[in-house]
N, C-alpha and C positions, 0 to 999 in steps of 0.2 A: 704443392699448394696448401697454407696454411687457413685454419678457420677463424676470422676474427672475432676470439668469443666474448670480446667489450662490444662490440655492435651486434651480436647477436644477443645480447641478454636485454640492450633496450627497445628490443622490438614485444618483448614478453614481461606480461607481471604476475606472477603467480598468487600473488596476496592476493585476500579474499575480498569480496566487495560487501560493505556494510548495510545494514537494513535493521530498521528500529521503528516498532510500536508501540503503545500502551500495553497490550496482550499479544490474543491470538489472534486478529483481526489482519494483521501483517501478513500473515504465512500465507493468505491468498496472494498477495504480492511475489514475497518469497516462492512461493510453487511456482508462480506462472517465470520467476526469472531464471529457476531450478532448470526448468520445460524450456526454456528459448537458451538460454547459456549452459547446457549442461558441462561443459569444459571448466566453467567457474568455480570456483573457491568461494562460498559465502560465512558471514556470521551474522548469527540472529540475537537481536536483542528485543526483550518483551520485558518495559516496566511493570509490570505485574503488580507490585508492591502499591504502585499508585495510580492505578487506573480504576474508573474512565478519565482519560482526560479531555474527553465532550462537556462535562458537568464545572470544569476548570477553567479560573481567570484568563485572559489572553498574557500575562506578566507572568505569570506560573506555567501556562503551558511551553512558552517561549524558555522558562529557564531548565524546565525539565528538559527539554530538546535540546540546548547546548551542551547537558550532564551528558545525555545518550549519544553527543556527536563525540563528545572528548573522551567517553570510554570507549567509543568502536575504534577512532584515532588509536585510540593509549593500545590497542590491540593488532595496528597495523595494517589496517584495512588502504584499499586504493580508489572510496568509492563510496559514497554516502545518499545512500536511500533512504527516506523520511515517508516508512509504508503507513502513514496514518495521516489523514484526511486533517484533523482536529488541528496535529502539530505543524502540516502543509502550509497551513494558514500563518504560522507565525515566523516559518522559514524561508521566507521570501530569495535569499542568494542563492543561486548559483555554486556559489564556493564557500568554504569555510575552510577555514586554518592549512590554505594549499589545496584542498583537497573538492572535486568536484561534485555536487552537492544534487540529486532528484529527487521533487516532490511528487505527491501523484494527483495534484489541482489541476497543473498544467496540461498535463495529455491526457489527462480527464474532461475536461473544459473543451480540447480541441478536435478529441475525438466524435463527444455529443457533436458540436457545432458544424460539423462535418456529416455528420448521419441523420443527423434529422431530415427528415422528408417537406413537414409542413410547418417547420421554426416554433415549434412547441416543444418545452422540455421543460420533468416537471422534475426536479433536484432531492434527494432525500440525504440526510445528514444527522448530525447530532446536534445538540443545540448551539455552540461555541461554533461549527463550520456555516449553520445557517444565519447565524447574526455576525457572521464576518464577512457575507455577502462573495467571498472569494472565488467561487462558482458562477454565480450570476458575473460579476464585474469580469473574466475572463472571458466567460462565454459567449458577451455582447461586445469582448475586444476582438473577438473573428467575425461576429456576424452583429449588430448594433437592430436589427430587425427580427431577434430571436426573442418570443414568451418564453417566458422562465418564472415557474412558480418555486419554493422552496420549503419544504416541509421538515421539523425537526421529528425523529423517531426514536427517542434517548433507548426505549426499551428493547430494542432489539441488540443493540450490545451485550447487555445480561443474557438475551437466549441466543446468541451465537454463543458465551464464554459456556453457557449452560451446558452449548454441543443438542439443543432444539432447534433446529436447521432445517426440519419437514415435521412440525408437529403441527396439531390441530388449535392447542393455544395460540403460536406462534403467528397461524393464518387469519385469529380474531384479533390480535394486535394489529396486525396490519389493515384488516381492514376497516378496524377503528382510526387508523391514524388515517386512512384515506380517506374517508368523509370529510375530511378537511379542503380537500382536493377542489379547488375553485378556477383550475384549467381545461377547459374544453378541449376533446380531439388531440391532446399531445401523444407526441409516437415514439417520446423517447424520456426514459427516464437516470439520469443517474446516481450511480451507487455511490454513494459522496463520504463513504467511510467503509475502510476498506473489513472491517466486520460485517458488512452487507452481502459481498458475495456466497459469502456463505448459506446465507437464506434464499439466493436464487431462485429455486426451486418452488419453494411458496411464494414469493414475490411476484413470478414470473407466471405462477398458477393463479393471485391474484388480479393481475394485472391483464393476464390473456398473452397470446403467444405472438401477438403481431405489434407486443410493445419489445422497443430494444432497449436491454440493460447494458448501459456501459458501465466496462468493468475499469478501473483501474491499472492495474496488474498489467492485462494484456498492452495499455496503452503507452506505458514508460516502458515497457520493454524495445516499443520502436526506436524511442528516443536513443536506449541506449544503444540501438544495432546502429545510428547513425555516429555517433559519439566512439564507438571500436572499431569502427570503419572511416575514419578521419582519427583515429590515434587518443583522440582527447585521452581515452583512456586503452590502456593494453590489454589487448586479451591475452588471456593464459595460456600459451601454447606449449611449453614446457611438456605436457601431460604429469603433471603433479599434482594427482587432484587427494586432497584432504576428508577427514570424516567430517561431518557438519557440524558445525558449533552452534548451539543453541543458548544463551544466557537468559536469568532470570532475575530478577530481583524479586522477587515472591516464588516459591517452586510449591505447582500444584500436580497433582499426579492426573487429574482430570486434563491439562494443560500437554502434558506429554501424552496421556492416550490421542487428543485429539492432532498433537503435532505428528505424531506416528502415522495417524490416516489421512491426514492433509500430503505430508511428503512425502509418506511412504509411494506412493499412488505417481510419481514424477521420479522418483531416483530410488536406487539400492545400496548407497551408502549410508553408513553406519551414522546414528545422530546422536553424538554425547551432550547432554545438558547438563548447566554448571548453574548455583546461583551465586551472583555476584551483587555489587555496591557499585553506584555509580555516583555517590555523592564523595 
């Protein structure tokens, strides 16, 4: 009895699945797909060179996001994750160029809508994700009876890039931007840019411990356990697994120490970072 190894190789894809942010705010995404797929093959790309792109036009944010889909493409990827809240907003498909396309608004959006106890959820973002409303307009396409306040927090991107993730600064910025806070009793708040998780800690120490943070990260990873389990996309079962590719387009040594402790922390594979051009 012979093995048919043309229908054996399309049940497997061994290419790597793509993931792109402005920074380092991504790699909470990246870790958490690290932690649920570890059989996967990933590449990381971090605009460095041009970030934030919270502080950027919707026409600019949108065209940098097609550069970072067509150099993950140009690298062969089977899989296109958009770990940044900002760019979510202006990649609204599904698919691009063939290829199947997650944001992290979606299972951000439906995961709040779902946990909330008393329909109060109070949104934190950068400026560009709060004036695109793409949270709220989501969040009230599961539940239309959901509060949702939305507050922009630009500076906490600079002290996550900083790698102040449990400082005592970090805790007076927040709790200067939450005096803004004009929602009563909400019990859930989301992390609406994936450089947020990283503050956790103070946030969460802000906030008290009986408020829940939806993360991102954890919530696309469902999507995509339904998406390998219905084929949409192949998982890797080869056992081929790769060193991790990291790209930059700005290379910061502060950036690799903090990618070393974000994924060191989820996997023991070797992480080469390259910088690159994606124009």
């Amino acid at each position: 009895m012979t093995t048919d190894l043309r229908n054996l190789s399309d049940s497997f894809d061994s290419r790597p699945i793509g993931v792109f942010d402005s920074g380092i705010g991504g790699l909470t995404v990246l870790r958490e797909l690290i932690s649920q797929f570890p059989n996967e093959n990933f590449l990381y790309l971090g605009d460095t060179a041009r970030l934030p792109y919270g502080s950027k036009s919707a026409p600019t944010v949108r065209k940098y996001s097609e550069q970072n889909m067509n150099f993950l493409i140009s690298r062969q990827v089977k899989a296109l994750v958009v770990a940044c809240n900002t760019a979510s907003t202006q990649v609204p498909e599904n698919i691009f160029c063939g290829l199947p396309v997650y944001n992290v608004i979606d299972p951000g959006a439906r995961l709040a809508a779902t946990q909330t106890k008393n329909k109060k959820i109070l949104v934190l973002g950068t400026r560009a994700t709060v004036k695109s409303e793409a949270y709220k307009n989501k969040i009230l396409m599961f539940d239309p009876e959901i509060q949702i306040q939305s507050i922009a927090c630009p500076l906490f991107v600079p002290l996550a890039e900083e790698g102040w993730v449990d400082d005592t600064i970090t805790e007076q910025i927040a709790k200067k931007y939450f005096t803004e806070i004009a929602l009563p009793d909400f019990d859930t708040v989301v992390l609406g840019c994936t450089h947020y998780p990283l503050l956790k800690t103070t946030l969460q120490k802000v906030f008290g411990a009986n408020i829940s943070l939806i993360d991102s990260g954890s919530a696309i990873c469902e999507i995509l356990k339904n998406d390998f389990k219905n084929l949409k996309i192949k998982p890797n079962t080869t056992g081929k697994q790769e060193n991790l590719k990291i790209c930059l387009t700005d290379f910061g040594p502060q950036f690799e120490l903090l990618s070393k402790q974000l994924i060191g922390a989820v996997t023991a594979r070797k992480i080469d970072f390259e910088t690159v051009s994606v124009i």
